[in-house]
mmCIF entry with sequence, helices, sheets and N, C-alpha, C, O atoms, coordinates in Angstrom:
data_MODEL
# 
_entry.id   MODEL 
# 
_entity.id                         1 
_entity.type                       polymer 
_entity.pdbx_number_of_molecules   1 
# 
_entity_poly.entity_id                      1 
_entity_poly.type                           'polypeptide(L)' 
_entity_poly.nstd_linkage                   no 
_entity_poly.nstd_monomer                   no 
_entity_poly.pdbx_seq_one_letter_code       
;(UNK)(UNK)(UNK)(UNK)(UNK)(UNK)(UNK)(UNK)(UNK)(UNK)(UNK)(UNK)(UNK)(UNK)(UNK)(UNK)
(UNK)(UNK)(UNK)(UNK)(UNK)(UNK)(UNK)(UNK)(UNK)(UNK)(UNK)(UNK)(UNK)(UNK)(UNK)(UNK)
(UNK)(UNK)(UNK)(UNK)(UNK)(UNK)(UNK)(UNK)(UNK)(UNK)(UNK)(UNK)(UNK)(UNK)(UNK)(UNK)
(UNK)(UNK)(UNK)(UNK)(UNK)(UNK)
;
_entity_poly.pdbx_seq_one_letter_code_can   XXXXXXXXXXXXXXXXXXXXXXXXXXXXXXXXXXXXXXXXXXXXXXXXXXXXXX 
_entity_poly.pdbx_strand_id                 A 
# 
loop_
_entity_poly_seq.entity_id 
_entity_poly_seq.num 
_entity_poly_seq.mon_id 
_entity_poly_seq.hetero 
1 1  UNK n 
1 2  UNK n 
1 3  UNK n 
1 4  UNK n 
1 5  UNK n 
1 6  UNK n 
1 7  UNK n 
1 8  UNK n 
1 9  UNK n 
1 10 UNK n 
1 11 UNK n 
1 12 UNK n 
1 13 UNK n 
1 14 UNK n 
1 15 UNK n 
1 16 UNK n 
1 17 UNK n 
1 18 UNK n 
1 19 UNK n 
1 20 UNK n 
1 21 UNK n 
1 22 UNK n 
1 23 UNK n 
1 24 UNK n 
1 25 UNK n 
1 26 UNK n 
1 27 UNK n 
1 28 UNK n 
1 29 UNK n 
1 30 UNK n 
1 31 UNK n 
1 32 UNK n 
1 33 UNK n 
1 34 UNK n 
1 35 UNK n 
1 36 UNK n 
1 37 UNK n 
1 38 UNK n 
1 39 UNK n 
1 40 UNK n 
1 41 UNK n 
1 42 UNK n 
1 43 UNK n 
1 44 UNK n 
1 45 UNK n 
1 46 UNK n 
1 47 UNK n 
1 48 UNK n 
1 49 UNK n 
1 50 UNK n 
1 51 UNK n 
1 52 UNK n 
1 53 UNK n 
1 54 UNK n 
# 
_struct_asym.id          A 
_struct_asym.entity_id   1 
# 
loop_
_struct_conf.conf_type_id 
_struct_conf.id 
_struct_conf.pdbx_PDB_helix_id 
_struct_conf.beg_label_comp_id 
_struct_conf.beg_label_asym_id 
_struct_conf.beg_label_seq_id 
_struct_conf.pdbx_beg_PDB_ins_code 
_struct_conf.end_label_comp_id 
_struct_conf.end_label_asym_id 
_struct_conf.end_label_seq_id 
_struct_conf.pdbx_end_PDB_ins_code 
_struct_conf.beg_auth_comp_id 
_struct_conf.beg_auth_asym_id 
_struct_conf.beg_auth_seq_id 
_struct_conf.end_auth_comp_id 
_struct_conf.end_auth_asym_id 
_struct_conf.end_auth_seq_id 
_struct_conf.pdbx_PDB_helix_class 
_struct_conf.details 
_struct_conf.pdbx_PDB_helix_length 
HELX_P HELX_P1 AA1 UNK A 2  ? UNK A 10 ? UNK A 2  UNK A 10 1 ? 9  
HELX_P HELX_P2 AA2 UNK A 15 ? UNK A 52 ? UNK A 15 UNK A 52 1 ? 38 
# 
_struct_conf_type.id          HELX_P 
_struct_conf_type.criteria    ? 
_struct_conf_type.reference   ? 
# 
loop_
_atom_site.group_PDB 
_atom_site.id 
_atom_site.type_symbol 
_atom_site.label_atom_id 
_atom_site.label_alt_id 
_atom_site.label_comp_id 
_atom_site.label_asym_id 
_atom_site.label_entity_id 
_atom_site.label_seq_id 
_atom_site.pdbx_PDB_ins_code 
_atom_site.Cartn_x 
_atom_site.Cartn_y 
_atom_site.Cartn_z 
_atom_site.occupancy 
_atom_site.B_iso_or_equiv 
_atom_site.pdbx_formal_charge 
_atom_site.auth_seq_id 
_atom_site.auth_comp_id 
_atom_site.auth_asym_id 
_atom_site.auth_atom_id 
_atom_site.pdbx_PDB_model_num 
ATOM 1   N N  . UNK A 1 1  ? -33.032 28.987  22.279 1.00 0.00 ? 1  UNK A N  1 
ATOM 2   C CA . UNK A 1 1  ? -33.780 27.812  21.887 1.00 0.00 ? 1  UNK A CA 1 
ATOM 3   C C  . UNK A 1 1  ? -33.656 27.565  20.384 1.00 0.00 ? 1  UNK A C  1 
ATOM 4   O O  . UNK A 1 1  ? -33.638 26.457  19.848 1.00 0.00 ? 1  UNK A O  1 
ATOM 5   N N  . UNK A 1 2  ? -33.563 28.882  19.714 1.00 0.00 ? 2  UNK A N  1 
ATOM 6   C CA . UNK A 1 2  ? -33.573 28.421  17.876 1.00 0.00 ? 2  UNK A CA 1 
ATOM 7   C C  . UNK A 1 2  ? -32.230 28.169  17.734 1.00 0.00 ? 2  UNK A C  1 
ATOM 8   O O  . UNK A 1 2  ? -32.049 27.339  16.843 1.00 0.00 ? 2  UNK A O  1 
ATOM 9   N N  . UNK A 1 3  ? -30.943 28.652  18.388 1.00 0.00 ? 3  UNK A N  1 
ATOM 10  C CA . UNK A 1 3  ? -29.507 27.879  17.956 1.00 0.00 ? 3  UNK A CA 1 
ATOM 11  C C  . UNK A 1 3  ? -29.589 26.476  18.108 1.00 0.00 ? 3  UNK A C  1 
ATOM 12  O O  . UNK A 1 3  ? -29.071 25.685  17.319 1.00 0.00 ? 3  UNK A O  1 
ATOM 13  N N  . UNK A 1 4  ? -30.574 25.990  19.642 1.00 0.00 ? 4  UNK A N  1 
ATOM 14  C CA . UNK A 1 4  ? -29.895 24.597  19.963 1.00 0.00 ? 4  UNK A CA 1 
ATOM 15  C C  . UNK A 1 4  ? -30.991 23.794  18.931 1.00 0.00 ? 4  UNK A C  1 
ATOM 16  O O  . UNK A 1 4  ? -30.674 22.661  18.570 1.00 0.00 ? 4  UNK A O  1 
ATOM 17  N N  . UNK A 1 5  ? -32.090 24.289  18.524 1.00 0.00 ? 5  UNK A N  1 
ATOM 18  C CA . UNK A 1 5  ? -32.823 23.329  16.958 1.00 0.00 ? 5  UNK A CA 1 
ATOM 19  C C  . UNK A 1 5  ? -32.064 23.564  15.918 1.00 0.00 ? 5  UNK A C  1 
ATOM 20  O O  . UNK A 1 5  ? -31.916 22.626  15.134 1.00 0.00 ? 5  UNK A O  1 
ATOM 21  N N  . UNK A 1 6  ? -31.319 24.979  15.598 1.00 0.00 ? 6  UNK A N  1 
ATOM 22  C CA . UNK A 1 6  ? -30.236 24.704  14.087 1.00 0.00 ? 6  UNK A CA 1 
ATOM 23  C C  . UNK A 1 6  ? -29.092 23.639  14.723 1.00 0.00 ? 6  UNK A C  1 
ATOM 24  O O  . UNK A 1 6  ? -28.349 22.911  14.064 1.00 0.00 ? 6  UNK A O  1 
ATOM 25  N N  . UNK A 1 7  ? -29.128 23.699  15.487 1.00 0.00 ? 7  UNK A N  1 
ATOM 26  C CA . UNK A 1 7  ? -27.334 22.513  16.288 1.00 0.00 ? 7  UNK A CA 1 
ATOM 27  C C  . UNK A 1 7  ? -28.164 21.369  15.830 1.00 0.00 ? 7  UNK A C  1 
ATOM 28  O O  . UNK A 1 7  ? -27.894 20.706  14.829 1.00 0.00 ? 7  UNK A O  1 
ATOM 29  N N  . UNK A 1 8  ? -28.952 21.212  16.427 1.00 0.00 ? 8  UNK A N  1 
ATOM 30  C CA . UNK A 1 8  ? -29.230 19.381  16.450 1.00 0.00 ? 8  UNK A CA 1 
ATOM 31  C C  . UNK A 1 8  ? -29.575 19.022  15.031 1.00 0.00 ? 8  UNK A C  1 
ATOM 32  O O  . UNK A 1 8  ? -29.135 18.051  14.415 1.00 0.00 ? 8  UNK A O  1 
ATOM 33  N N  . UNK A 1 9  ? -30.706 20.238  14.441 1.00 0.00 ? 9  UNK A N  1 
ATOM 34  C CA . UNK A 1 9  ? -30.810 20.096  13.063 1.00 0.00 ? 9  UNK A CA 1 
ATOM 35  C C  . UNK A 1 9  ? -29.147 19.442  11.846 1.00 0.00 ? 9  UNK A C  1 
ATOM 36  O O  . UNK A 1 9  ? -28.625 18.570  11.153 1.00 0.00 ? 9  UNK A O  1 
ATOM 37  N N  . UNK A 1 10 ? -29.116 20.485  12.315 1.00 0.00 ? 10 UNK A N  1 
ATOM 38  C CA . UNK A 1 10 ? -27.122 20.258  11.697 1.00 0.00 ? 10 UNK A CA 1 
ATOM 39  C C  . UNK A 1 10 ? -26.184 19.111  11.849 1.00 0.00 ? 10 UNK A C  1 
ATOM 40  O O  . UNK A 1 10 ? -25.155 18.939  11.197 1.00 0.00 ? 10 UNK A O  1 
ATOM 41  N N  . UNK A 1 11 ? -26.699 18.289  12.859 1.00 0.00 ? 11 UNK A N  1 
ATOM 42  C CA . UNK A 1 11 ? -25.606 17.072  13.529 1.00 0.00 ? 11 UNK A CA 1 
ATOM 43  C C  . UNK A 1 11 ? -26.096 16.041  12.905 1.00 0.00 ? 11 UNK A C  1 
ATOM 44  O O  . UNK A 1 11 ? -27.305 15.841  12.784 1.00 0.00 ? 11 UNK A O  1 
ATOM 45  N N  . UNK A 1 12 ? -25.161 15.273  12.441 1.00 0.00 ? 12 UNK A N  1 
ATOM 46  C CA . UNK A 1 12 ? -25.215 14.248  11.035 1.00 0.00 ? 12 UNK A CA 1 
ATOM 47  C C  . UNK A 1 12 ? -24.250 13.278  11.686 1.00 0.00 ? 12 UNK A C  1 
ATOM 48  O O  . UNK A 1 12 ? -23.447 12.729  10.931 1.00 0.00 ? 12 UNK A O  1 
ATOM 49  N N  . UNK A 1 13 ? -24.201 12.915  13.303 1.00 0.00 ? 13 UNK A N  1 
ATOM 50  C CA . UNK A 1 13 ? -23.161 11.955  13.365 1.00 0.00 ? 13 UNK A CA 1 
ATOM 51  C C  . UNK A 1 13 ? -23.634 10.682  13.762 1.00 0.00 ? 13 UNK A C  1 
ATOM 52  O O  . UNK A 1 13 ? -22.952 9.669   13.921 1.00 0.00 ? 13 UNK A O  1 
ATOM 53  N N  . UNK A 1 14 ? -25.718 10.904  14.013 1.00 0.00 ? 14 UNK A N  1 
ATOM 54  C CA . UNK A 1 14 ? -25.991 9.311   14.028 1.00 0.00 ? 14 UNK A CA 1 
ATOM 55  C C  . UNK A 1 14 ? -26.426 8.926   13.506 1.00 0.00 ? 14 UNK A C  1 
ATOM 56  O O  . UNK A 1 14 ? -26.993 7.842   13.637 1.00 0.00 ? 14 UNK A O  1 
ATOM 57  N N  . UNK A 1 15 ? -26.366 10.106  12.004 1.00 0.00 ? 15 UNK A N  1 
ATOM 58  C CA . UNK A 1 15 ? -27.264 9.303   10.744 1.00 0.00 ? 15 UNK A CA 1 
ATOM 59  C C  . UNK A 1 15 ? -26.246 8.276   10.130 1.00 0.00 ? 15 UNK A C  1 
ATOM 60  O O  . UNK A 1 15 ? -26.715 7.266   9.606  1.00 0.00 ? 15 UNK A O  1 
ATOM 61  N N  . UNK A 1 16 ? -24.844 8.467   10.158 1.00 0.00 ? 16 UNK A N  1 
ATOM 62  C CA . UNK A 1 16 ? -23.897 7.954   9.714  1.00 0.00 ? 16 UNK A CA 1 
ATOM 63  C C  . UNK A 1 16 ? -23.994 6.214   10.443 1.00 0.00 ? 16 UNK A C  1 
ATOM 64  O O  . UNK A 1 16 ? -23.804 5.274   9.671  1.00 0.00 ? 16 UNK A O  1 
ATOM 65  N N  . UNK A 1 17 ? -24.269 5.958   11.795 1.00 0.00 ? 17 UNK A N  1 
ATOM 66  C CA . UNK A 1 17 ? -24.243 5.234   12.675 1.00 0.00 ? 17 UNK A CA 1 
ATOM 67  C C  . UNK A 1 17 ? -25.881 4.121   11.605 1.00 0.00 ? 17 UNK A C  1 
ATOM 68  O O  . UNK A 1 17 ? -25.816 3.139   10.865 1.00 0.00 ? 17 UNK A O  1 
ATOM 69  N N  . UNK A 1 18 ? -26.901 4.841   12.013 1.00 0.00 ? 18 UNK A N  1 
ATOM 70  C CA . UNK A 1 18 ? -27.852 4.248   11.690 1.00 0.00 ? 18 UNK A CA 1 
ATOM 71  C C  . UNK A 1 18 ? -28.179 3.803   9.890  1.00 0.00 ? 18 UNK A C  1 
ATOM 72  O O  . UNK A 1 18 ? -29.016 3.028   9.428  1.00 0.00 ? 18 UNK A O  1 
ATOM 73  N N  . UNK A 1 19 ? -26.982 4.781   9.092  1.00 0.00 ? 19 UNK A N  1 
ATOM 74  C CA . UNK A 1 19 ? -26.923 3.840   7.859  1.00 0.00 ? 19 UNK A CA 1 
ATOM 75  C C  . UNK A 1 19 ? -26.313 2.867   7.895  1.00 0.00 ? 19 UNK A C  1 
ATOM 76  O O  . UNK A 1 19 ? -26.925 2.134   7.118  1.00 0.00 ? 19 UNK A O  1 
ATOM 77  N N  . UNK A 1 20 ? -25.257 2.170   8.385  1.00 0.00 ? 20 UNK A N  1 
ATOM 78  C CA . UNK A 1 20 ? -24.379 1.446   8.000  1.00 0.00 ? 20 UNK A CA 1 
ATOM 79  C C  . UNK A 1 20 ? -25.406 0.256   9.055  1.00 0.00 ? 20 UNK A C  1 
ATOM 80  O O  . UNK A 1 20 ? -25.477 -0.841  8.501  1.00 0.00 ? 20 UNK A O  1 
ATOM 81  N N  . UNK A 1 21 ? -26.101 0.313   10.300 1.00 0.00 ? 21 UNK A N  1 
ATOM 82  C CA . UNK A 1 21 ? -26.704 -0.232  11.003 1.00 0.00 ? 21 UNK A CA 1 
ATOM 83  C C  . UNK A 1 21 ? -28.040 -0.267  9.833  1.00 0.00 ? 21 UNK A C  1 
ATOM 84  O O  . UNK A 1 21 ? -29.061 -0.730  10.340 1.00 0.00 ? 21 UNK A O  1 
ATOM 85  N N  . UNK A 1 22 ? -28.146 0.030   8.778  1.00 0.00 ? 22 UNK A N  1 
ATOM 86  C CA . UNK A 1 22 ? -29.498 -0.203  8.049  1.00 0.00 ? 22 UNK A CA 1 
ATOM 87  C C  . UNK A 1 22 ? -28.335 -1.587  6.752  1.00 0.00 ? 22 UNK A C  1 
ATOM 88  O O  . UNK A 1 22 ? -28.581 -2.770  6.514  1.00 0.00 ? 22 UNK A O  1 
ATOM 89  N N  . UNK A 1 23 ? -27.303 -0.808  6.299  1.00 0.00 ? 23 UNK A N  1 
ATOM 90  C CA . UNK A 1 23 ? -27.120 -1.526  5.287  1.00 0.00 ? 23 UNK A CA 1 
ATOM 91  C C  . UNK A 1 23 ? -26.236 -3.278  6.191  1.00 0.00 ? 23 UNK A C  1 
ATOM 92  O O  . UNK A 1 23 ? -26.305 -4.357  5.601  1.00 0.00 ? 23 UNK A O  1 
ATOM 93  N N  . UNK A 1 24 ? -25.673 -3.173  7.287  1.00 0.00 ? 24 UNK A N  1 
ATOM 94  C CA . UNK A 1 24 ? -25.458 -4.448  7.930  1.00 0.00 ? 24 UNK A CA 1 
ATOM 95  C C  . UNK A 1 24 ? -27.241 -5.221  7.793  1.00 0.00 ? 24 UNK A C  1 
ATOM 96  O O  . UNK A 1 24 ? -27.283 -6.300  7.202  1.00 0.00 ? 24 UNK A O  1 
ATOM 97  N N  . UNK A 1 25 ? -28.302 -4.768  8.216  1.00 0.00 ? 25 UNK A N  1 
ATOM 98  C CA . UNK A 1 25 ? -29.361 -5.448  8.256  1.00 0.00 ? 25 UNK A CA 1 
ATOM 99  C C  . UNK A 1 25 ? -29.842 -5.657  6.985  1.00 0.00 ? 25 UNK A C  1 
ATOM 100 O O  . UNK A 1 25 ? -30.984 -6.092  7.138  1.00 0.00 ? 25 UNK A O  1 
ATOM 101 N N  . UNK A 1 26 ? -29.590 -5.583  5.822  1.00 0.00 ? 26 UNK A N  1 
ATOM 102 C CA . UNK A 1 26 ? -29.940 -5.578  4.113  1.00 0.00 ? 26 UNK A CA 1 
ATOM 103 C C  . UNK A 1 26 ? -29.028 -6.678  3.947  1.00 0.00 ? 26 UNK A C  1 
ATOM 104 O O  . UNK A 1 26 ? -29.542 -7.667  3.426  1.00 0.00 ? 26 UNK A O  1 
ATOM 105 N N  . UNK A 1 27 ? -28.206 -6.740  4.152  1.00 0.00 ? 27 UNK A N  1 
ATOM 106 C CA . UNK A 1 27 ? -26.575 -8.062  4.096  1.00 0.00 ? 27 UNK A CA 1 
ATOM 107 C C  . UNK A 1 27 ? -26.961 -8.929  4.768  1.00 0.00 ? 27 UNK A C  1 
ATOM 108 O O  . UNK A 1 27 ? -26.906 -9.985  4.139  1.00 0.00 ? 27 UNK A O  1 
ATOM 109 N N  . UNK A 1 28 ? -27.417 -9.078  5.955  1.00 0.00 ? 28 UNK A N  1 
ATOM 110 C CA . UNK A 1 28 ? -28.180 -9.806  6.605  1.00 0.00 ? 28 UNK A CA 1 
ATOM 111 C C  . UNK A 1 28 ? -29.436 -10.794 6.447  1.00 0.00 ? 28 UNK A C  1 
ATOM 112 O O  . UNK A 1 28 ? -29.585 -11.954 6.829  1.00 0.00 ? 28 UNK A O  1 
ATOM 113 N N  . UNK A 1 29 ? -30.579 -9.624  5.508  1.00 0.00 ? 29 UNK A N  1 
ATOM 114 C CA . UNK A 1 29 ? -31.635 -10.478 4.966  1.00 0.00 ? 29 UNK A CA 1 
ATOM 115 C C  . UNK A 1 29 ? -31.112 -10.750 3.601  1.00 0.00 ? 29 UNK A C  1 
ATOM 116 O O  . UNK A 1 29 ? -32.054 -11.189 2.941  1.00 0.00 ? 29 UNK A O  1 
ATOM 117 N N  . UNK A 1 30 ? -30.094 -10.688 2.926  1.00 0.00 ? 30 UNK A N  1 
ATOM 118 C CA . UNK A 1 30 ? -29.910 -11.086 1.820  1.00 0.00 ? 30 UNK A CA 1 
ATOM 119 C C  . UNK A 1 30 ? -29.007 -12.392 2.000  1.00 0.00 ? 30 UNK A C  1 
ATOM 120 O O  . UNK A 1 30 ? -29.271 -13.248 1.156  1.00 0.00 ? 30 UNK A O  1 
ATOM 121 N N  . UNK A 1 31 ? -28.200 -12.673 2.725  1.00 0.00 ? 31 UNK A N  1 
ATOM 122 C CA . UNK A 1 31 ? -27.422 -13.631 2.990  1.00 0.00 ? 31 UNK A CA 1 
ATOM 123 C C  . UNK A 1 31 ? -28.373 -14.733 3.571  1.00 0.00 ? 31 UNK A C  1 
ATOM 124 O O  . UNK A 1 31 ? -28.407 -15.817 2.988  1.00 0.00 ? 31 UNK A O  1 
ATOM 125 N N  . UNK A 1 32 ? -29.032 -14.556 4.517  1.00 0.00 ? 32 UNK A N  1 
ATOM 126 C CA . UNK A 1 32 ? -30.110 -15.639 5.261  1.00 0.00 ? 32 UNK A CA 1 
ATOM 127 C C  . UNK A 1 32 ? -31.314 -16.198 3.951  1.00 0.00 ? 32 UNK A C  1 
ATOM 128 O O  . UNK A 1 32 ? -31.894 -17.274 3.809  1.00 0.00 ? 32 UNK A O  1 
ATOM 129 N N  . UNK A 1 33 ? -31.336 -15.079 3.241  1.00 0.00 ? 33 UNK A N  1 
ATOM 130 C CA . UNK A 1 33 ? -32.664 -15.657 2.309  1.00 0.00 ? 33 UNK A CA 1 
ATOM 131 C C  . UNK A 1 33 ? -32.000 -16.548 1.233  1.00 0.00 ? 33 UNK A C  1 
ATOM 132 O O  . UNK A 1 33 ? -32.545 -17.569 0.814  1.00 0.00 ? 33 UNK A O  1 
ATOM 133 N N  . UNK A 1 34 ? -30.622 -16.045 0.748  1.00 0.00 ? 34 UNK A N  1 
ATOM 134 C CA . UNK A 1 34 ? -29.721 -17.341 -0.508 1.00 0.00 ? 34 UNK A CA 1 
ATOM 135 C C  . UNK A 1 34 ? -28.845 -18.548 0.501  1.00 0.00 ? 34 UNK A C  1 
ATOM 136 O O  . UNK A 1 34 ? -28.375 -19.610 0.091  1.00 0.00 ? 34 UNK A O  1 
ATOM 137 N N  . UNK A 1 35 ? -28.811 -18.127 1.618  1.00 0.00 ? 35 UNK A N  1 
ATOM 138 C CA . UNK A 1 35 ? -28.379 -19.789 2.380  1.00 0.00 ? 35 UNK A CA 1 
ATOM 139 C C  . UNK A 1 35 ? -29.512 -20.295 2.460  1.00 0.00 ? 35 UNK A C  1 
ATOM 140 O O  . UNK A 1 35 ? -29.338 -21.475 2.158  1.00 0.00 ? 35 UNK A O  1 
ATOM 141 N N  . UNK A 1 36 ? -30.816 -20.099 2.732  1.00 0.00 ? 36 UNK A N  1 
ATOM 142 C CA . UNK A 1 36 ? -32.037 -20.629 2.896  1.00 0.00 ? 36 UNK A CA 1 
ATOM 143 C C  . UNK A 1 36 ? -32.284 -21.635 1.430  1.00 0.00 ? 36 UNK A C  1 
ATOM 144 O O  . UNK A 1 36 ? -32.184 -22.860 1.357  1.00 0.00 ? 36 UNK A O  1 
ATOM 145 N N  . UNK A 1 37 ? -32.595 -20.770 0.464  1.00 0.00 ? 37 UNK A N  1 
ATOM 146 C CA . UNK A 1 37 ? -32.679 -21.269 -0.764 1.00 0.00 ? 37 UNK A CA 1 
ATOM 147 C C  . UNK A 1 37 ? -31.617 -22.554 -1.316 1.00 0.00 ? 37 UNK A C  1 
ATOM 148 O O  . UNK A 1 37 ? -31.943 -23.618 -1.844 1.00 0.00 ? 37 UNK A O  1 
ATOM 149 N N  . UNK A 1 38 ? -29.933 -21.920 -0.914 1.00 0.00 ? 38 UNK A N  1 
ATOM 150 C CA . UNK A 1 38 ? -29.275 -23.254 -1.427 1.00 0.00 ? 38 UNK A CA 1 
ATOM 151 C C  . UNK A 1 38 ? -29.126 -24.223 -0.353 1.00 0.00 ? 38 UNK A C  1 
ATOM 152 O O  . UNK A 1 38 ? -28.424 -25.222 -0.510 1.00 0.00 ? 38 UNK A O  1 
ATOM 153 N N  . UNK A 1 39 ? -29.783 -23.971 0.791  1.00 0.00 ? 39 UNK A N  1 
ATOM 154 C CA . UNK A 1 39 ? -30.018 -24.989 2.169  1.00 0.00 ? 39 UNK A CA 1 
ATOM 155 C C  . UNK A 1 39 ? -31.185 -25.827 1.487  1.00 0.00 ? 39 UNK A C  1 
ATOM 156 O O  . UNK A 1 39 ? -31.021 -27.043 1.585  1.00 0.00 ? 39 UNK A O  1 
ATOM 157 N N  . UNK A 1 40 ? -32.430 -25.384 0.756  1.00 0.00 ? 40 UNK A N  1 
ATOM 158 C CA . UNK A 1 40 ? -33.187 -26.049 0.287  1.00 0.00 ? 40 UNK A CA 1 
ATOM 159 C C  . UNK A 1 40 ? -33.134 -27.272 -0.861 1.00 0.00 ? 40 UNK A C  1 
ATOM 160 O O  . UNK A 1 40 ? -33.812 -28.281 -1.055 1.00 0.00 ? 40 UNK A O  1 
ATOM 161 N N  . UNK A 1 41 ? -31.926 -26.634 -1.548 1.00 0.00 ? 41 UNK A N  1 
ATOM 162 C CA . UNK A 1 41 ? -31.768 -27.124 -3.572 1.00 0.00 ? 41 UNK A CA 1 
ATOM 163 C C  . UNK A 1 41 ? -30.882 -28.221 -2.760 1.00 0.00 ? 41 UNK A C  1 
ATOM 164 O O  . UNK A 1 41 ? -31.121 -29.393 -3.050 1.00 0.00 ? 41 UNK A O  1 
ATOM 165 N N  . UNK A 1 42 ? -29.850 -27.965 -1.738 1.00 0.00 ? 42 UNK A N  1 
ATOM 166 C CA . UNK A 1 42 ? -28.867 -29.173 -1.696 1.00 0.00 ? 42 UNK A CA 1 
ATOM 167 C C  . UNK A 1 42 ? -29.148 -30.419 -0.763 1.00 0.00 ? 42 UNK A C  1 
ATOM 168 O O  . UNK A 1 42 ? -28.533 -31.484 -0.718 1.00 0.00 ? 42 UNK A O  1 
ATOM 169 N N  . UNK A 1 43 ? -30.589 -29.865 0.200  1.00 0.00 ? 43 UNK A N  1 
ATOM 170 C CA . UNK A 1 43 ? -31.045 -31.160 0.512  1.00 0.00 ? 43 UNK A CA 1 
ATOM 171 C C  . UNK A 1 43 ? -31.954 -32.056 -0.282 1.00 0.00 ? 43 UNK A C  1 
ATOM 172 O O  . UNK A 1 43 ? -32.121 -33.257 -0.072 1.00 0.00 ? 43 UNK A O  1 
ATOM 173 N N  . UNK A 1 44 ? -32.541 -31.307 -1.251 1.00 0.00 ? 44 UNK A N  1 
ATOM 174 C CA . UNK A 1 44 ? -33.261 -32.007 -2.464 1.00 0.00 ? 44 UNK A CA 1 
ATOM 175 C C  . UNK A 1 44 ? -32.265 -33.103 -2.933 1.00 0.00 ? 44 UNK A C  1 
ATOM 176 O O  . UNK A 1 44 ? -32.440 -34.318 -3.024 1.00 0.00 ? 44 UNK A O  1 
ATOM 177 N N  . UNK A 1 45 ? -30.912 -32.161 -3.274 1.00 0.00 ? 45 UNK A N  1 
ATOM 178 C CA . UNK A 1 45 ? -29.742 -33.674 -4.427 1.00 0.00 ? 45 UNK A CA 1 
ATOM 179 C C  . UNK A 1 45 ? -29.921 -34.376 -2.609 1.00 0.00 ? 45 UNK A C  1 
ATOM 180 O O  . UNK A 1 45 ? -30.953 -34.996 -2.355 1.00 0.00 ? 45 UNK A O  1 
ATOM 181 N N  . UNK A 1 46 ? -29.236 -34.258 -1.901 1.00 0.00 ? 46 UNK A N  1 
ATOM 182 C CA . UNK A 1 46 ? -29.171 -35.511 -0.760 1.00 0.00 ? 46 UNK A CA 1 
ATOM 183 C C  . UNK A 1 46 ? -30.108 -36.399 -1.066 1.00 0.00 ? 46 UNK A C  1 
ATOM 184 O O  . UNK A 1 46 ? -30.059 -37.565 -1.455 1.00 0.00 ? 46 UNK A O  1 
ATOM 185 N N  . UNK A 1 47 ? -31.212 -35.451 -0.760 1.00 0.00 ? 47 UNK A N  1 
ATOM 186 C CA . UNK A 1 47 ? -32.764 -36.959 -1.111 1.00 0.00 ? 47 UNK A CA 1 
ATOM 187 C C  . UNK A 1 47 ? -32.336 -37.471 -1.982 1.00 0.00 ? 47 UNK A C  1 
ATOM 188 O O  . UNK A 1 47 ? -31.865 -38.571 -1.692 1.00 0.00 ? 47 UNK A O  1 
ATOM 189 N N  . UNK A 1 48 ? -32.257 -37.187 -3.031 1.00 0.00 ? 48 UNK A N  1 
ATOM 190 C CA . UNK A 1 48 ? -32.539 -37.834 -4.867 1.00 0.00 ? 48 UNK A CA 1 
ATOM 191 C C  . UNK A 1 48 ? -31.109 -38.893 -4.844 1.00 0.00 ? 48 UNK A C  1 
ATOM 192 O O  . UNK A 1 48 ? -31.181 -40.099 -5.079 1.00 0.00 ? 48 UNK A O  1 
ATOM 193 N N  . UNK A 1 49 ? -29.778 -38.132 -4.497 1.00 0.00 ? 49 UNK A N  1 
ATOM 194 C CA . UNK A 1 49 ? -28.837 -39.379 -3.973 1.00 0.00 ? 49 UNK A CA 1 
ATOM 195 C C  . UNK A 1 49 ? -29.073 -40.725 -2.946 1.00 0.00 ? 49 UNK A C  1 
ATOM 196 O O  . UNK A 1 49 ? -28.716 -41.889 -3.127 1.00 0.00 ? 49 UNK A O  1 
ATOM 197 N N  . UNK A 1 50 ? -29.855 -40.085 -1.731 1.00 0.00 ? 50 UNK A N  1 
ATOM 198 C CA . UNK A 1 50 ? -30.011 -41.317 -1.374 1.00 0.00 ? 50 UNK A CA 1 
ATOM 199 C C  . UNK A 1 50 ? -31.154 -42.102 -1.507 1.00 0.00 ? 50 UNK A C  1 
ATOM 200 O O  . UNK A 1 50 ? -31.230 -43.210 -0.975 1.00 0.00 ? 50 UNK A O  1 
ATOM 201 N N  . UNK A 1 51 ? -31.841 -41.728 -2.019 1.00 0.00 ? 51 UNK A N  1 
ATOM 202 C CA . UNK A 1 51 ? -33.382 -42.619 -2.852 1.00 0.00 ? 51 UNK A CA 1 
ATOM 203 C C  . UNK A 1 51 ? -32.379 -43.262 -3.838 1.00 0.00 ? 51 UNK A C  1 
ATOM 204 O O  . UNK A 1 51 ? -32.079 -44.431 -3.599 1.00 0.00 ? 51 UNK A O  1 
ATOM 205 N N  . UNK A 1 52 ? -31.875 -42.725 -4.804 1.00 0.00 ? 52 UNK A N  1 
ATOM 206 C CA . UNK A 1 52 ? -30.615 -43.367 -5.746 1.00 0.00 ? 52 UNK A CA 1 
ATOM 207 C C  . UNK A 1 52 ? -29.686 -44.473 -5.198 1.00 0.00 ? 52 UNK A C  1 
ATOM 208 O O  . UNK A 1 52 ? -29.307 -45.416 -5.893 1.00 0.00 ? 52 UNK A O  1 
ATOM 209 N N  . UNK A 1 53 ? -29.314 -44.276 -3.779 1.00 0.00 ? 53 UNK A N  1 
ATOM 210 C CA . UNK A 1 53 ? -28.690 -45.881 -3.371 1.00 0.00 ? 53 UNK A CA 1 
ATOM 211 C C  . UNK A 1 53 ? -29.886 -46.482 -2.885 1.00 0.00 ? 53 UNK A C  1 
ATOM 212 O O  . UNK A 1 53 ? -29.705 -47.611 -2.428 1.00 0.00 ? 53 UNK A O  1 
ATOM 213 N N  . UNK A 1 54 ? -30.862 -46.128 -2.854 1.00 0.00 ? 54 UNK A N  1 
ATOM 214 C CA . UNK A 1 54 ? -31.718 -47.361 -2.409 1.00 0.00 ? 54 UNK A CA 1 
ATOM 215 C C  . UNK A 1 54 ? -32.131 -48.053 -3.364 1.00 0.00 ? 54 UNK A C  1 
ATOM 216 O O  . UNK A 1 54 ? -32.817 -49.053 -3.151 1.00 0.00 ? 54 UNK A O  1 
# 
C-alpha cells in the first residue's frame, strides 16, 4: 500500500495535461475580455460616424 502512494505521489503526467488546460483557459479569458473591449471602442466610432452622416 505505501509503494502504490509513493507511485501515484511520483506521477507528474496529468499535472502536465492540466497546466497547459489551465494556461489555454488564461488565453481564453484574456482574448474574450480585449475583443470585448475593442468590440466596444469600434462600435462607439460606427455611432459617432453615422450620427456624422446624419
Amino acid at each position: 500500500m505505501k509503494s502504490l502512494f509513493a507511485r501515484f505521489v511520483k506521477d507528474e503526467s496529468g499535472a502536465t495535461a492540466i497546466e497547459y488546460g489551465l494556461i489555454a483557459a488564461l488565453i481564453s479569458v484574456v482574448a474574450i475580455a480585449t475583443l470585448t473591449t475593442v468590440g466596444t471602442k469600434l462600435n462607439g466610432k460606427f455611432v459617432a460616424i453615422s450620427n456624422g452622416l446624419n
